[in-house]
MMTF fields as JSON, N, C-alpha, C and O atoms, coordinates in Angstrom:
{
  "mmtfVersion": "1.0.0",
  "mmtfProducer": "UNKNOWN",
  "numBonds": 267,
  "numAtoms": 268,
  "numGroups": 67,
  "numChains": 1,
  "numModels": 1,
  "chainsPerModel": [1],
  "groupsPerChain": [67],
  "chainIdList": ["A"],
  "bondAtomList": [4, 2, 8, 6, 12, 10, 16, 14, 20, 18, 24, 22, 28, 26, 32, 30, 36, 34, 40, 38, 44, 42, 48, 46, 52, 50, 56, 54, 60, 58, 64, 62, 68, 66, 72, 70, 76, 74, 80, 78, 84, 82, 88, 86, 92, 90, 96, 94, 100, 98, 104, 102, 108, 106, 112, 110, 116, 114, 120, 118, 124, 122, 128, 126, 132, 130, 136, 134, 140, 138, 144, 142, 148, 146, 152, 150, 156, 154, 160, 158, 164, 162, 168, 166, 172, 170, 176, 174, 180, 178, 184, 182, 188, 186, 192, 190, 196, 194, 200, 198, 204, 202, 208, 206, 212, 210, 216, 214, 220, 218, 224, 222, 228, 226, 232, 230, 236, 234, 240, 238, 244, 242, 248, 246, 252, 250, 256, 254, 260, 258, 264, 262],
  "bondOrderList": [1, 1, 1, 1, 1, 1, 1, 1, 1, 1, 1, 1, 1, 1, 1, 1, 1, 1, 1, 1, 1, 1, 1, 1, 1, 1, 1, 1, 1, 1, 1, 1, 1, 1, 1, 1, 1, 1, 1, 1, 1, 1, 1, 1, 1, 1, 1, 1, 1, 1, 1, 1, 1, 1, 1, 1, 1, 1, 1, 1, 1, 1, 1, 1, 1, 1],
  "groupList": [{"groupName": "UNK", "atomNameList": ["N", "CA", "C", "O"], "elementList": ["N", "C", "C", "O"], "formalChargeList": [0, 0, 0, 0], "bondAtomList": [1, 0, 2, 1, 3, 2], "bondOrderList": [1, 1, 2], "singleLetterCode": "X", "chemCompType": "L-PEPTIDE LINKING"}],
  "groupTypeList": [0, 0, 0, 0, 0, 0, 0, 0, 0, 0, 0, 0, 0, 0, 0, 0, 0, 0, 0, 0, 0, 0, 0, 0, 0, 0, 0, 0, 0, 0, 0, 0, 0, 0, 0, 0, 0, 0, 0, 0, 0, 0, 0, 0, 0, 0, 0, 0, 0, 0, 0, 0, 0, 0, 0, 0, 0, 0, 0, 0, 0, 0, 0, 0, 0, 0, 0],
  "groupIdList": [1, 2, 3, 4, 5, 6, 7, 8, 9, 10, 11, 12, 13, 14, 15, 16, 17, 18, 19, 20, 21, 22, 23, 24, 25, 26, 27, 28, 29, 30, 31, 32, 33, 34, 35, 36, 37, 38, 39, 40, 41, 42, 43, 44, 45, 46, 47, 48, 49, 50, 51, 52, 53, 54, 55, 56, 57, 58, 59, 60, 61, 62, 63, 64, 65, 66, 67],
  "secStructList": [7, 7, 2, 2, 2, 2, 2, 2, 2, 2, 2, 2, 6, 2, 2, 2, 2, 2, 2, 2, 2, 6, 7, 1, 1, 3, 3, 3, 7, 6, 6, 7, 7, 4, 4, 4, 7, 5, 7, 1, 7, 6, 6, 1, 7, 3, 3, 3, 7, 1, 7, 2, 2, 2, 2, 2, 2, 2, 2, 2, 2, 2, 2, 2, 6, 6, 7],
  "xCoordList": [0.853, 0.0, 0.9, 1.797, 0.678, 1.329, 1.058, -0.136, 1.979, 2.161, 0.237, -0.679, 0.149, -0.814, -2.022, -2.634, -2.343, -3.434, -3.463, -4.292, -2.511, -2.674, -2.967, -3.206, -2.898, -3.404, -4.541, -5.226, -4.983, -6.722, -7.353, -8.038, -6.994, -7.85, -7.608, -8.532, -6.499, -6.619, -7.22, -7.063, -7.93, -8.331, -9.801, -10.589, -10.339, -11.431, -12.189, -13.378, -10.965, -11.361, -11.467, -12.166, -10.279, -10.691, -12.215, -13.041, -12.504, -14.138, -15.26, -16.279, -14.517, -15.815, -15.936, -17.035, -14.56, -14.855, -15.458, -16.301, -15.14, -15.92, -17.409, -18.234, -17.759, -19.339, -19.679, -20.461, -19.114, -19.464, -19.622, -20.64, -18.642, -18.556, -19.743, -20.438, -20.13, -21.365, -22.47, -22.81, -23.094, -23.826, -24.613, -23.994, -25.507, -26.039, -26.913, -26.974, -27.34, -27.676, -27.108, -27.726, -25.832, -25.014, -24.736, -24.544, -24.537, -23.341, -22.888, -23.439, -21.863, -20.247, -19.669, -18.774, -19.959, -19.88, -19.634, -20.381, -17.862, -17.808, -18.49, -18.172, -19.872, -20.535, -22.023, -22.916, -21.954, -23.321, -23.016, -22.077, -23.842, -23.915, -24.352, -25.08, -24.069, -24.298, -26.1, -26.704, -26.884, -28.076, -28.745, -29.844, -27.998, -28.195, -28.279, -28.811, -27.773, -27.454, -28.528, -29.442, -28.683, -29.792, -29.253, -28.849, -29.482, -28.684, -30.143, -29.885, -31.056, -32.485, -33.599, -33.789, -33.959, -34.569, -34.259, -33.543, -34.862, -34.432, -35.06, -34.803, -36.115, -36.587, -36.187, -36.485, -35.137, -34.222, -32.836, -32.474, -32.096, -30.8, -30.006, -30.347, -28.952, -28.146, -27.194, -26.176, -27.195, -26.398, -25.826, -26.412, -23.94, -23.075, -21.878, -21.321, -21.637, -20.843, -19.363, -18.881, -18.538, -17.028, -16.577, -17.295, -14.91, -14.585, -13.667, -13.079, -13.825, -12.985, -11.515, -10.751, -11.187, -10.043, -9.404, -8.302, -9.706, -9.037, -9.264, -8.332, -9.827, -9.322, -8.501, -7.863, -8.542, -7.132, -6.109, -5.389, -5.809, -4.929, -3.912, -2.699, -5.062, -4.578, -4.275, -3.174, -4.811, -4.085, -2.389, -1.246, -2.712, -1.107, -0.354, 0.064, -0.224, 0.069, 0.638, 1.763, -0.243, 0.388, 1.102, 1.516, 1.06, 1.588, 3.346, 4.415, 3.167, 4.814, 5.571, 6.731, 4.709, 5.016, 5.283, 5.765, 4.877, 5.143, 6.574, 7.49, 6.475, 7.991, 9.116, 10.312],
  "yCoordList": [-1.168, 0.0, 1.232, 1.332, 2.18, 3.027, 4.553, 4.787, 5.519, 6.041, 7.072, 7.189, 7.43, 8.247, 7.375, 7.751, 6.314, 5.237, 5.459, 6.148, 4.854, 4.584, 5.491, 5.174, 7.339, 7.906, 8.374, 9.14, 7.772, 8.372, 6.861, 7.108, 5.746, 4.982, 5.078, 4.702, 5.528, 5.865, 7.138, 7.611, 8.229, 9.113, 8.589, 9.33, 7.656, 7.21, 6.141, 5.841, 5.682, 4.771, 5.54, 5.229, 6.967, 7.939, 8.303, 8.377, 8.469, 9.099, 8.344, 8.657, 6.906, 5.808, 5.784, 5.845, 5.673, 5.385, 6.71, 6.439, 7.729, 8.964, 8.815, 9.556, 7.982, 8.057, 6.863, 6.931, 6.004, 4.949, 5.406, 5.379, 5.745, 6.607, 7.427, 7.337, 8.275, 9.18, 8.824, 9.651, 7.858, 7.316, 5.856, 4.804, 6.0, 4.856, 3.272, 2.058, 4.045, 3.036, 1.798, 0.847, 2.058, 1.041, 0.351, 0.658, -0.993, -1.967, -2.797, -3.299, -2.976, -3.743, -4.885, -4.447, -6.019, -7.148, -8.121, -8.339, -9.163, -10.156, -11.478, -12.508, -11.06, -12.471, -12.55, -13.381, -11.188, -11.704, -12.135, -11.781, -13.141, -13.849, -13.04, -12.108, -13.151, -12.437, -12.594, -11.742, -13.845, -13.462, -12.493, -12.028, -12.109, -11.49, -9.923, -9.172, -9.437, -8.076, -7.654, -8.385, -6.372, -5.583, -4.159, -3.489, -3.921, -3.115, -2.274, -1.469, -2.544, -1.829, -1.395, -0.232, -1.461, -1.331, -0.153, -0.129, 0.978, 2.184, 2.582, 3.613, 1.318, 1.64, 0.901, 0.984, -0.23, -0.403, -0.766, -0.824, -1.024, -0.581, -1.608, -2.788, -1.067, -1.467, -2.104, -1.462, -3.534, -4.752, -5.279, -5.898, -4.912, -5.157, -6.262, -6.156, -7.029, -8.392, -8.34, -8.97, -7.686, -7.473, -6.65, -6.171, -6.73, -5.361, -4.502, -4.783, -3.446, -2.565, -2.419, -1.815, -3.322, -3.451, -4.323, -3.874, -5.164, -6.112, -4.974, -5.043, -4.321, -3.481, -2.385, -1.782, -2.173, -1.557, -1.761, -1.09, -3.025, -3.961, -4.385, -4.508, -4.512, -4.751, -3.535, -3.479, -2.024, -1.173, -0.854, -0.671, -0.882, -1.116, -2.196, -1.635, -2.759, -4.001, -3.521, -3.763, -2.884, -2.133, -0.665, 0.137, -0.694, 0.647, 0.168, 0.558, -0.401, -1.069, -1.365, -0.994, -2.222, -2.318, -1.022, -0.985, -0.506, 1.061, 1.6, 2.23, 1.143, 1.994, 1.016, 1.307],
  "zCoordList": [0.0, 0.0, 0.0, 0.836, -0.926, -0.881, 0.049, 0.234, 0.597, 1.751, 1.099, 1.913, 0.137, 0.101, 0.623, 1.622, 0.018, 0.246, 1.504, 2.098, 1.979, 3.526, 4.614, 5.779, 3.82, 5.099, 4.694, 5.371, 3.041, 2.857, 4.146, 5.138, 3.837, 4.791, 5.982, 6.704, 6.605, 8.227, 8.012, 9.138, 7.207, 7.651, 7.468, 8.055, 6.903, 6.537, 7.595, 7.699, 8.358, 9.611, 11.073, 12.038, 10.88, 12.339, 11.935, 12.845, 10.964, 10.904, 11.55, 12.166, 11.067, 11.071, 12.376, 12.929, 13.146, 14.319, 15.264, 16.12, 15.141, 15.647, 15.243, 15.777, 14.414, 14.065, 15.046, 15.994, 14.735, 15.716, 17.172, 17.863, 17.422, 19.155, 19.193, 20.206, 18.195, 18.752, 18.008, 17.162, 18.095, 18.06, 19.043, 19.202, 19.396, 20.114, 19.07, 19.27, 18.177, 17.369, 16.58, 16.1, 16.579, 16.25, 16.836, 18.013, 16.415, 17.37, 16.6, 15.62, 17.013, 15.842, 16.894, 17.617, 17.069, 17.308, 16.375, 15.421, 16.782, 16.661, 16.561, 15.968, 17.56, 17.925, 17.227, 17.39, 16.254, 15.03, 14.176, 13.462, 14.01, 13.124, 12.016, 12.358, 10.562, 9.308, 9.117, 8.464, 9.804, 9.477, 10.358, 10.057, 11.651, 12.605, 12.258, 13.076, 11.085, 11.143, 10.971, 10.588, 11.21, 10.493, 10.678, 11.628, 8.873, 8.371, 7.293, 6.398, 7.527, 6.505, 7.812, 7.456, 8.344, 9.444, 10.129, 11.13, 9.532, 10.332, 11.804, 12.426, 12.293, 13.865, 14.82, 16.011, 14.019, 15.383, 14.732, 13.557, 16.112, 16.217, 15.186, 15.098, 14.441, 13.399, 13.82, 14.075, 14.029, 14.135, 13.085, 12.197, 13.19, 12.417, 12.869, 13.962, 12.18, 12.413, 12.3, 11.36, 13.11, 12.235, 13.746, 14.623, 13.604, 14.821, 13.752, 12.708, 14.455, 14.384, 14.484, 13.732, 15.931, 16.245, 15.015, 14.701, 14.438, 13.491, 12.405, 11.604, 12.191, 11.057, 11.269, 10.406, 12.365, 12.945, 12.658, 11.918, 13.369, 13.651, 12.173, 12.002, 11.318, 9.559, 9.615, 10.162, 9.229, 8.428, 9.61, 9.192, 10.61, 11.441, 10.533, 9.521, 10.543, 9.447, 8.04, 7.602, 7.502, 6.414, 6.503, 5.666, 7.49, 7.824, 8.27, 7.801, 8.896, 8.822, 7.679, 7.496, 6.705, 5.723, 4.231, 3.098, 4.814, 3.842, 4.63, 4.101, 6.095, 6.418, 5.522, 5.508]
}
């Protein structure tokens, strides 16, 4: 990944996660299951299957790798 890439998606993941933080309607859990999500349903809360930290964790990952 090259050095520009890599700070449009860390600037694209500080956002996500500031949205995530101010917000209550979300939740980003490891332990849903993919039929579990609900992602169309705008009267209740938006259950997403994945963390954050592991996408962290990867762009750190490539970020070494660019040094």
């Amino acid at each position: 990944m090259e050095y520009e890439t890599f700070m449009n998606t860390l600037a694209t993941v500080t956002k996500l996660l500031y949205l995530l933080i101010g917000t209550d309607r979300v939740n980003l859990s490891v332990t849903y299951a993919e039929e579990d999500e609900h992602l169309t349903d705008e009267n209740e809360e938006y259950r997403i299957q994945g963390s954050i930290l592991i996408a962290v964790q990867r762009l750190d990952g490539k970020s070494a790798k660019i040094l």
